[in-house]
FITORSE-715040 format. One record per atom (N, C-alpha, C): x, y, z; atom name. Coordinates in steps of 0.05 Angstrom, whole numbers, plus 5000, padded with zeros to 4 digits. Layout:
% FITORSE-715040
X_Y_Z_CA $
...
//
This chain:
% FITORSE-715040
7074_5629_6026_N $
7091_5610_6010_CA $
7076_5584_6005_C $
7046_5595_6012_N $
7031_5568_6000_CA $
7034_5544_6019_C $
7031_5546_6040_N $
7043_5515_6054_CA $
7064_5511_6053_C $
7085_5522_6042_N $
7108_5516_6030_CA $
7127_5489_6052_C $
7126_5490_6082_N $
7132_5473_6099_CA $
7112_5467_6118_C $
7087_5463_6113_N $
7072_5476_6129_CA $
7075_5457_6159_C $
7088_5441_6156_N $
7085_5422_6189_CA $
7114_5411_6188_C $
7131_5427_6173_N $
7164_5418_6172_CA $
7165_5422_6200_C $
7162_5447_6208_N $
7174_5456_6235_CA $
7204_5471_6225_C $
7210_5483_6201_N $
7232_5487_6196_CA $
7225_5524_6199_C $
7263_5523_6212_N $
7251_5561_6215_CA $
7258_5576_6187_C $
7249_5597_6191_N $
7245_5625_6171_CA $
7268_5617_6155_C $
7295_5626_6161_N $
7317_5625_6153_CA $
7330_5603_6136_C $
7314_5581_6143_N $
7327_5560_6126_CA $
7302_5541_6113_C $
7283_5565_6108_N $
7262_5563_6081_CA $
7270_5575_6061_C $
7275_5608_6067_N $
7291_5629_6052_CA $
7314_5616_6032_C $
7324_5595_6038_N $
7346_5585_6037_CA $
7336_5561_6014_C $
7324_5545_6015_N $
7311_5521_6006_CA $
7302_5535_5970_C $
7281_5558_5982_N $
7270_5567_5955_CA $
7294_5575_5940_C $
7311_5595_5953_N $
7329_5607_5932_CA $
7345_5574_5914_C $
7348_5555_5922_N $
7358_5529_5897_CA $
7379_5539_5896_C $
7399_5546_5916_N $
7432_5546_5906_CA $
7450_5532_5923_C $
7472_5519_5897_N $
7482_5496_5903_CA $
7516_5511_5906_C $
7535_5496_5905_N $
7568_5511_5918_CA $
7576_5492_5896_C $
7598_5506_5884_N $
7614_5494_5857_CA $
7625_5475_5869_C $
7631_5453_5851_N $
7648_5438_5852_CA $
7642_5409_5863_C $
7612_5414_5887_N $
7605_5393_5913_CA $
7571_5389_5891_C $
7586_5357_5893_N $
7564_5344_5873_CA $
7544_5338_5889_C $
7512_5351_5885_N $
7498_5341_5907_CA $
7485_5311_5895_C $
7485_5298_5924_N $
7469_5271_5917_CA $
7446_5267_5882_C $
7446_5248_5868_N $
7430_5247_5854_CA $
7429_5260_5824_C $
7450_5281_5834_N $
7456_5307_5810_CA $
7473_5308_5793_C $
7462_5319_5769_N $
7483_5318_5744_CA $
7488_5348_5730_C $
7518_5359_5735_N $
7521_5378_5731_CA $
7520_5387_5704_C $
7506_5402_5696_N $
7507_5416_5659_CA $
7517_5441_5659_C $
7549_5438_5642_N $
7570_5459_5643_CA $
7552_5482_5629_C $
7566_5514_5638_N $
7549_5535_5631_CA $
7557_5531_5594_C $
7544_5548_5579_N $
7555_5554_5550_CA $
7520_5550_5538_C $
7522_5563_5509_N $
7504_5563_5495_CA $
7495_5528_5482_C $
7470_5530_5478_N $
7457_5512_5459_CA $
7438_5523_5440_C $
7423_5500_5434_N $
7409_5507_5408_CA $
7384_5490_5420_C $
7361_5515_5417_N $
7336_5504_5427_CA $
7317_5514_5407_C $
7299_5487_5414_N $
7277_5494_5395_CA $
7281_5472_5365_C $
7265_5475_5349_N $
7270_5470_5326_CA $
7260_5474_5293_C $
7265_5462_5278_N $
7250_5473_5252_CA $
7246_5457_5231_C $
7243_5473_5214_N $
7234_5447_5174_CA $
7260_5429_5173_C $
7289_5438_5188_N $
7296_5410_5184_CA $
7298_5386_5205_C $
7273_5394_5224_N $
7281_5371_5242_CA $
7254_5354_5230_C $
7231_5358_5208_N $
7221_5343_5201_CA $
7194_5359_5184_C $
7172_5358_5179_N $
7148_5372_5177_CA $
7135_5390_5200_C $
7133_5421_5196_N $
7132_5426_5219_CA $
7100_5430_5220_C $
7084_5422_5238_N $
7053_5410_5254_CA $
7053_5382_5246_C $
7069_5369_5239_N $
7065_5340_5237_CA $
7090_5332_5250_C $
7113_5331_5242_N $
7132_5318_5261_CA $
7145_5327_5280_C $
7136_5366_5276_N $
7152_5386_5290_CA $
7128_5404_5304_C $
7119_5401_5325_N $
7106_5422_5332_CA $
7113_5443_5330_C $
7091_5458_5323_N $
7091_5484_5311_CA $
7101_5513_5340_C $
7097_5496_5363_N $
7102_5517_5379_CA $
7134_5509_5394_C $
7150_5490_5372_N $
7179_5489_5375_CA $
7199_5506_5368_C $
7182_5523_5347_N $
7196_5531_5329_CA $
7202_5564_5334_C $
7221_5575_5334_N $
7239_5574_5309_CA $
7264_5554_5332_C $
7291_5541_5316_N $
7309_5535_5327_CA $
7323_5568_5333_C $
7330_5568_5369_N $
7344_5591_5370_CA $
7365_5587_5399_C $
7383_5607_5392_N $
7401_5600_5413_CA $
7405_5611_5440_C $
7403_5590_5451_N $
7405_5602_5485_CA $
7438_5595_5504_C $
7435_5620_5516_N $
7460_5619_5538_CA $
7454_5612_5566_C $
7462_5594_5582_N $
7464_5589_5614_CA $
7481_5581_5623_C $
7485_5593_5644_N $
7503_5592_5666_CA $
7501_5563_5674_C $
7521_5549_5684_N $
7521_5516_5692_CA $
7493_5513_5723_C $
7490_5485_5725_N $
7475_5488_5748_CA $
7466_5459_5739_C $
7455_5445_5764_N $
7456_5417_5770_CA $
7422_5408_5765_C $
7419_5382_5758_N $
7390_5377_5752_CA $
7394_5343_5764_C $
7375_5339_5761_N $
7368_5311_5786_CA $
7374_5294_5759_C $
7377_5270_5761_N $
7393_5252_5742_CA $
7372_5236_5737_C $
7347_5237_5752_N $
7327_5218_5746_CA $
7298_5232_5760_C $
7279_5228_5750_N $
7247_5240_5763_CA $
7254_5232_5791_C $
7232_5248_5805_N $
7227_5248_5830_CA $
7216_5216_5842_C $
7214_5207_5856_N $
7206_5183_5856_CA $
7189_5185_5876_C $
7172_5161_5890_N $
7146_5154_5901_CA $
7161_5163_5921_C $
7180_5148_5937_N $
7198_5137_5958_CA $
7212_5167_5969_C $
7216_5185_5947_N $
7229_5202_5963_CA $
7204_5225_5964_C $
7184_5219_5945_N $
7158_5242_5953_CA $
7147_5236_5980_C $
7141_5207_5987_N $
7136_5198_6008_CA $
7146_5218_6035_C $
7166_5224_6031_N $
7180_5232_6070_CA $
7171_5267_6057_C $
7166_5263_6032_N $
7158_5304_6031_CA $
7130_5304_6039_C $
7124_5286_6038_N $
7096_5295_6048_CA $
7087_5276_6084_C $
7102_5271_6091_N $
7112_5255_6117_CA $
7123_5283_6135_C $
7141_5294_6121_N $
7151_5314_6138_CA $
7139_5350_6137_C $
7114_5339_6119_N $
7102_5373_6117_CA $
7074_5369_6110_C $
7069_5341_6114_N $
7033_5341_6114_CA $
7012_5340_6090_C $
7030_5353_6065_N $
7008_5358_6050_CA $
6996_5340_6035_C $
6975_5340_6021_N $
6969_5322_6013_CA $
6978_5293_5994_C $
6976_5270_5999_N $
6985_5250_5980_CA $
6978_5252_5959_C $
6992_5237_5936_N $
6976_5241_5904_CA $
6955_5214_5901_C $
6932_5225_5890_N $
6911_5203_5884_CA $
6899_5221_5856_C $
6879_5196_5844_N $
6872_5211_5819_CA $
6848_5236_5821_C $
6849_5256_5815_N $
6830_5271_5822_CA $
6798_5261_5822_C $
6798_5251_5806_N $
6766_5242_5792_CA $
6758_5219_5805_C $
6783_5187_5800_N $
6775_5172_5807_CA $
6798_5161_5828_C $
6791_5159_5850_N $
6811_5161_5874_CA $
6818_5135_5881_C $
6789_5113_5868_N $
6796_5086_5867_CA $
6808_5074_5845_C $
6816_5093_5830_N $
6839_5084_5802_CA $
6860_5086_5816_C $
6886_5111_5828_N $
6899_5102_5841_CA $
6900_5129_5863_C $
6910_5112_5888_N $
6913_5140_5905_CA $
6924_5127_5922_C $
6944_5140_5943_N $
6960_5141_5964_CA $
6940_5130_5991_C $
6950_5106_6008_N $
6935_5101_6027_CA $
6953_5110_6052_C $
6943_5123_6069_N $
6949_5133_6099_CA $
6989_5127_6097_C $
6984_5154_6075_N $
7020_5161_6063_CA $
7033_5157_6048_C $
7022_5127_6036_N $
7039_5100_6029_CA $
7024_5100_6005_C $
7046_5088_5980_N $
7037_5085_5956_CA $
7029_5057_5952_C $
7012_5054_5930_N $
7017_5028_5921_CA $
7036_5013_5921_C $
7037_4993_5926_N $
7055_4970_5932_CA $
7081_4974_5914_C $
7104_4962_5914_N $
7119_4960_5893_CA $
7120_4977_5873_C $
7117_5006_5876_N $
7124_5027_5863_CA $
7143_5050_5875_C $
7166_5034_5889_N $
7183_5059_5908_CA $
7193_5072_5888_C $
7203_5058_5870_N $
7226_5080_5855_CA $
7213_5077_5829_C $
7189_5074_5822_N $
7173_5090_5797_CA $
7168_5123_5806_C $
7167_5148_5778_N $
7168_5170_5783_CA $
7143_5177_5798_C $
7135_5194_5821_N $
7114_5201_5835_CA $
7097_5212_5809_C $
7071_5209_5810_N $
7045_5226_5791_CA $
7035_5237_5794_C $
7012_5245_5786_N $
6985_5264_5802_CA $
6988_5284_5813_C $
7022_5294_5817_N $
7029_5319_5823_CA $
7018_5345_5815_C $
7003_5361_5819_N $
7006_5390_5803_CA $
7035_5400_5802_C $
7027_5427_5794_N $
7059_5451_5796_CA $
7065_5463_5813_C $
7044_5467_5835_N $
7051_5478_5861_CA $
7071_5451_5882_C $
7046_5430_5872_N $
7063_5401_5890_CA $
7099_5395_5887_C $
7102_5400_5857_N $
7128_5399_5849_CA $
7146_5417_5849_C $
7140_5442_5861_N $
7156_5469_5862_CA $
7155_5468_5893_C $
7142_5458_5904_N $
7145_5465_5940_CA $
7156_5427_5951_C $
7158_5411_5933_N $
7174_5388_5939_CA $
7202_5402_5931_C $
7216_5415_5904_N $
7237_5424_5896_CA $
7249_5434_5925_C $
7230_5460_5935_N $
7239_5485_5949_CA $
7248_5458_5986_C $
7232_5450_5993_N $
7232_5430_6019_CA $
7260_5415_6008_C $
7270_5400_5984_N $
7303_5392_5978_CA $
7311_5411_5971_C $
7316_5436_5981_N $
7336_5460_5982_CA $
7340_5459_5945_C $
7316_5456_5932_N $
7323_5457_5895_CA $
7302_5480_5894_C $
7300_5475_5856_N $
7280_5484_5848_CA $
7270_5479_5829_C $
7243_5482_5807_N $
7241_5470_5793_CA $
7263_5478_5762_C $
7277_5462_5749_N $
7285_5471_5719_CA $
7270_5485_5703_C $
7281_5511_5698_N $
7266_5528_5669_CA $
7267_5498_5641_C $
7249_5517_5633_N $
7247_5500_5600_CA $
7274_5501_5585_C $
7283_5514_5589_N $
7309_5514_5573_CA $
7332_5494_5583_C $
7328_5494_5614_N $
7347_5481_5629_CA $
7340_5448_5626_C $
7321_5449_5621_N $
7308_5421_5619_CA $
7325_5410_5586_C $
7317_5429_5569_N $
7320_5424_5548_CA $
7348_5411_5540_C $
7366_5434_5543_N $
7403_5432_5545_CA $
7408_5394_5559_C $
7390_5397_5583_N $
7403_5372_5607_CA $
7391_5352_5576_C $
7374_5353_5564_N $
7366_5334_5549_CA $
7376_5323_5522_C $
7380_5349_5508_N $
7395_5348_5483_CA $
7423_5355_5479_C $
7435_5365_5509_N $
7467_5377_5499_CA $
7462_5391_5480_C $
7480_5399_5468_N $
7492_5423_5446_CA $
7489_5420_5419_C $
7480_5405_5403_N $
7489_5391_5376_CA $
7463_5393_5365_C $
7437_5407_5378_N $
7410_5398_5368_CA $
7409_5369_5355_C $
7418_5353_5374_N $
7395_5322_5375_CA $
7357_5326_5367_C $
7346_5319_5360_N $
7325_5313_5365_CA $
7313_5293_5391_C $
7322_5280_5405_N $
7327_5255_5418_CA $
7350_5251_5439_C $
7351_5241_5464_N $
7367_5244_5479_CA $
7397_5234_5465_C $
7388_5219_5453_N $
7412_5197_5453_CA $
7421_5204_5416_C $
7406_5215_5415_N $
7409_5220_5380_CA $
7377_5229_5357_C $
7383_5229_5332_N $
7362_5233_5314_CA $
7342_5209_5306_C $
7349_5198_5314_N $
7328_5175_5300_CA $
7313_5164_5327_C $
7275_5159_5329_N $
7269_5145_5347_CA $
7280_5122_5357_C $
7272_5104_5374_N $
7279_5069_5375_CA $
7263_5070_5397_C $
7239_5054_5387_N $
7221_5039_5412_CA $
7232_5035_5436_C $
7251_5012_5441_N $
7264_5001_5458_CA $
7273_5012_5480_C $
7282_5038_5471_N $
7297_5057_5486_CA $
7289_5069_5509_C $
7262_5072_5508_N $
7254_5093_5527_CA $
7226_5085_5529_C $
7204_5092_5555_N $
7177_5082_5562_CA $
7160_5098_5549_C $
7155_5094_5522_N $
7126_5116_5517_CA $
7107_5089_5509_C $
7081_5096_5495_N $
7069_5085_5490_CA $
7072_5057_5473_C $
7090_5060_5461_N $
7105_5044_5439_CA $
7114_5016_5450_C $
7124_5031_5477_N $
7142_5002_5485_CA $
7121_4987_5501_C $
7091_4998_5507_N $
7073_4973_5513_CA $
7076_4967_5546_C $
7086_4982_5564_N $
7094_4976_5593_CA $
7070_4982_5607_C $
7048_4994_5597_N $
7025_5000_5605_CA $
7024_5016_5627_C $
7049_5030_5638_N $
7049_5042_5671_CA $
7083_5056_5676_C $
7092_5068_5689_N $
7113_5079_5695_CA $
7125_5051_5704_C $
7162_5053_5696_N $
7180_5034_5700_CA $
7197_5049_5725_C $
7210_5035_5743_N $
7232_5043_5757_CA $
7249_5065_5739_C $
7257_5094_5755_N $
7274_5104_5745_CA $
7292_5100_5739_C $
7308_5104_5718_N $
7336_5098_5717_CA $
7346_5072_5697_C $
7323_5054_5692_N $
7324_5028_5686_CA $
7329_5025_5652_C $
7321_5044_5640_N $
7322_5039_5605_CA $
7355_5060_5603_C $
7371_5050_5596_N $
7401_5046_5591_CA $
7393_5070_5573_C $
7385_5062_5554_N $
7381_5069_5521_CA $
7371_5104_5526_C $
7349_5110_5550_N $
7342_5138_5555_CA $
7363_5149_5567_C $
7387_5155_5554_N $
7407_5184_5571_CA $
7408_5196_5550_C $
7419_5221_5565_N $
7424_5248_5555_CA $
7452_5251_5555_C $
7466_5272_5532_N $
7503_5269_5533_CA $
7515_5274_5556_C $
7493_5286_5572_N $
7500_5288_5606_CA $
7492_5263_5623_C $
7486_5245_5614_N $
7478_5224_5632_CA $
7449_5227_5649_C $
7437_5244_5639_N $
7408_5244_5649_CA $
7387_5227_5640_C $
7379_5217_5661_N $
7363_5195_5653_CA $
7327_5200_5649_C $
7309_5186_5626_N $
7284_5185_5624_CA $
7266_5211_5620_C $
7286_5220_5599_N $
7276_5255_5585_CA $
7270_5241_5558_C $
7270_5224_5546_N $
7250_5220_5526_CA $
7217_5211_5532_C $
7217_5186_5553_N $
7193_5177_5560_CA $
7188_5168_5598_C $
7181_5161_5610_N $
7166_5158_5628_CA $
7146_5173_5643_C $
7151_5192_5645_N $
7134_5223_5651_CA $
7137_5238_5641_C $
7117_5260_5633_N $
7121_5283_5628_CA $
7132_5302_5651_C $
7151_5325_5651_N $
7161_5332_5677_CA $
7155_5369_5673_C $
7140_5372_5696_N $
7134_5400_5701_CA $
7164_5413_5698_C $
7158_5444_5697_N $
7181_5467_5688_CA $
7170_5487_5705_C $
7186_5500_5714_N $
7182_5538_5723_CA $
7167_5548_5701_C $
7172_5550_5681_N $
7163_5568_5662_CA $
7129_5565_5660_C $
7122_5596_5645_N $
7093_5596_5634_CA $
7104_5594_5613_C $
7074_5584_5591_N $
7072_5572_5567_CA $
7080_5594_5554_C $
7087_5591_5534_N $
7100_5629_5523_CA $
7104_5621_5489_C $
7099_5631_5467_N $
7111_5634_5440_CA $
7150_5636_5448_C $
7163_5630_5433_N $
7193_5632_5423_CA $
7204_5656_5416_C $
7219_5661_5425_N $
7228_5687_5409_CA $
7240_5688_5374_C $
7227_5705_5361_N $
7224_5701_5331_CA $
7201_5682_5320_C $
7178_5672_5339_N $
7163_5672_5331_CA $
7131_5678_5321_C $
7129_5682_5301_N $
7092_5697_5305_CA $
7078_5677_5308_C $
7076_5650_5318_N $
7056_5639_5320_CA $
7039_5647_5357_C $
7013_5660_5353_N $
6998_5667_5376_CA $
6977_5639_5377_C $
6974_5644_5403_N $
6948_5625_5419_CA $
6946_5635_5446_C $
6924_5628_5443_N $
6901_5635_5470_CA $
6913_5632_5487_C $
6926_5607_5490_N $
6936_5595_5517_CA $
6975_5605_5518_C $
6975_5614_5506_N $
7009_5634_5514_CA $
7005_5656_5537_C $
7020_5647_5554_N $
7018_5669_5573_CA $
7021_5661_5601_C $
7008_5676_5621_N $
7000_5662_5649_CA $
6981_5647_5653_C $
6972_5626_5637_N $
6957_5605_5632_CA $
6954_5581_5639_C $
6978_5573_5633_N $
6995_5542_5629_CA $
7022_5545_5633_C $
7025_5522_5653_N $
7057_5519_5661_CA $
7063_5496_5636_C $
7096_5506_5637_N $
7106_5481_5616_CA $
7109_5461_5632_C $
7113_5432_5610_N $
7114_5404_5624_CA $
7132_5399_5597_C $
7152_5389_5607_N $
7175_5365_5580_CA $
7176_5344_5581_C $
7182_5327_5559_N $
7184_5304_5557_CA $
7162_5290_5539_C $
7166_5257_5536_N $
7140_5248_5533_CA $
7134_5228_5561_C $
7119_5208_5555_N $
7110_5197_5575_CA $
7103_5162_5562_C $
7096_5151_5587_N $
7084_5123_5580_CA $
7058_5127_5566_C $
7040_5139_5568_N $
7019_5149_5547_CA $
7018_5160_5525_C $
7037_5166_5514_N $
7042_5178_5497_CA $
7048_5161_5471_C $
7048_5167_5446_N $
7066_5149_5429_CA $
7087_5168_5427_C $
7115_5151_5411_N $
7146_5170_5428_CA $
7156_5183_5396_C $
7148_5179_5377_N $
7166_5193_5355_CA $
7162_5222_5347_C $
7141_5226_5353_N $
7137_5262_5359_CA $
7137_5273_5381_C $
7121_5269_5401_N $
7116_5265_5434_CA $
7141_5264_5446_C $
7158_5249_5448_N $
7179_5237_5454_CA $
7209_5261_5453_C $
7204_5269_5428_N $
7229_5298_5416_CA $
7236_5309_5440_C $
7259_5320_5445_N $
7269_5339_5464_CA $
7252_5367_5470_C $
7245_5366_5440_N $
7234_5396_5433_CA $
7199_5406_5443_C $
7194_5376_5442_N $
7164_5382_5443_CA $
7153_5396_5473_C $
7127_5403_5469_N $
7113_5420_5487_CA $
7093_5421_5490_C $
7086_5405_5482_N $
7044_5387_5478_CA $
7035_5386_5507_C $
7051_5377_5532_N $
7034_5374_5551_CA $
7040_5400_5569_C $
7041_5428_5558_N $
7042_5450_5572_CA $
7009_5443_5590_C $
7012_5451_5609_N $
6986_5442_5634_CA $
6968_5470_5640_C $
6948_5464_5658_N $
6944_5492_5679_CA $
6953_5476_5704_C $
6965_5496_5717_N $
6982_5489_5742_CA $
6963_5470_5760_C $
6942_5473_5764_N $
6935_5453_5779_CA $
6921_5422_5770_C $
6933_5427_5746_N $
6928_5393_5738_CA $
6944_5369_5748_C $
6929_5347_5760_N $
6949_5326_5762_CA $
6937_5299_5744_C $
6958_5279_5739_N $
6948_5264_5720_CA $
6975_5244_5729_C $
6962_5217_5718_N $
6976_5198_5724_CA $
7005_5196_5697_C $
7007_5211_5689_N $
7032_5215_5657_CA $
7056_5241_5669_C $
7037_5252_5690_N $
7052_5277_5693_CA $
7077_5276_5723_C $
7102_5283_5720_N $
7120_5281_5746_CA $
7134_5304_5747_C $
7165_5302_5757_N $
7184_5331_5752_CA $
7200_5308_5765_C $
7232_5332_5755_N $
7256_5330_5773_CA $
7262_5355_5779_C $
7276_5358_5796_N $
7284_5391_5809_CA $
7317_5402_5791_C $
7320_5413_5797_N $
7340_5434_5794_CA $
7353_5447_5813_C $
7386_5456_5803_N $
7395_5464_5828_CA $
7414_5494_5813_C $
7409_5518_5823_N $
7432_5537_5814_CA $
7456_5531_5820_C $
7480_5537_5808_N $
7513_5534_5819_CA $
7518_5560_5822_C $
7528_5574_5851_N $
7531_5595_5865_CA $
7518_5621_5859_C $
7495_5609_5852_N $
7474_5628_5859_CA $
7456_5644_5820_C $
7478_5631_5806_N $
7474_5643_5779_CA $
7445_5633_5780_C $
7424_5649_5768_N $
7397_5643_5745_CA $
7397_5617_5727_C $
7380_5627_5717_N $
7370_5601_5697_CA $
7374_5615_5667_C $
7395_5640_5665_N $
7406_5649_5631_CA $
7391_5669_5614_C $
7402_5666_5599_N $
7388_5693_5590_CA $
7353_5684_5567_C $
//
């Protein structure tokens, strides 16, 4: 299980437990925002703008998905709470791969004054075995999607039209990840916060074509894990879309743009059809 606890000290039975990500109706877990089951509309097309210019081409087609309800973290993972995951199971801190004196974790501890900015430098293993250690797991792409746009195909958490102001991509000039939670303007009709900009956020899923669509590439497949959102590096009016999928990764990339939030099943249902 990959290290999965490797110095928790936690027994068999209540690892088994952690991975499976199932939550009990009704009992709101800390931090979590429940997204009722029912269909949406994912993806998008020629009328959400030009599609390889305003619409990536691997958004497309708009098509409809069904899921069962199930709980998603209301905000990225943060420094403060990655901190005791890797306090209580050893594994490594995040620092930059390349350049470790750009930024990196000293003996546990992050840089100063960044508790509740989203943790970085994570890969997909780091963020699926932090999920599994908070009894979660990571959100499918779809689940990500729904928590982001609700039902109405938005382009945009909050609606169709960009606005700088709103949310941390490149635009708004913050030069670095903001406290979670803090830009009003980034929710979702569920109240999920910072799915337009501050990180990009890893997904369960591999990179995959749409169903109904012929567009192929190399990298569809077991390749590349998906990543949503945009980010503080990013500029936000294409980048930014609910829809987009530009920073699909290979799993073991970490990068200072890249984070997650977890996911939680409600009594045990999947992630839909």
């Amino acid at each position: 299980m990959d290290k999965l606890l490797d110095k928790g000290g936690v027994a068999l039975a209540l690892m088994l437990t952690l991975v499976a990500g199932i939550g009990v109706a009704g009992e709101a877990p800390e931090g979590m925002v429940r997204i009722p089951a029912g269909a949406f509309t994912m993806g998008a097309d020629a009328s959400d703008g030009r599609v390889g210019i305003e619409v990536a081409v691997d958004s497309v087609p708009r098509h409809t998905r069904t899921l069962p309800a199930y709980w998603i973290d209301r905000t990225e993972v943060t420094n403060a709470a990655y901190r005791e995951f890797v306090a209580a199971t050893g594994r490594e801190a995040p620092a930059d791969p390349r350049f470790a004196g750009y930024f990196a974790w000293k003996e546990g501890e992050f840089p100063a004054g960044l508790d509740n900015h989203p943790v970085v430098y994570v890969d997909w293993t780091d963020a699926r075995n932090y999920c599994a250690w908070a009894g979660k797991r990571l959100p499918s792409e779809a689940e990500w999607e729904k928590a982001a746009r609700g039902t109405d195909g938005r382009r945009y958490p909050w609606g169709n039209e960009f606005s700088t102001d709103r949310c941390n991509t490149r635009d708004a000039e913050f030069g670095w990840t903001v406290p979670v939670g803090t830009l009003d303007g980034d929710m979702s009709p569920y109240g999920v916060m910072d799915m337009c900009g501050n990180v990009a956020e890893w997904v369960e899923d591999w990179y995959r074509g749409y169903p109904g669509s012929d567009l192929e590439r190399a990298s569809f497949g077991e390749t590349l894990r998906g990543s949503r959102g945009g980010s503080w590096m990013l500029p936000g009016e294409v980048y930014a879309r609910v829809t987009n999928r530009t920073m699909a990764s290979p799993p073991d990339k970490k990068h200072r743009s890249m984070g997650f939030r977890c996911a939680l099943s409600v009594d045990g249902d999947g992630a839909g059809d």
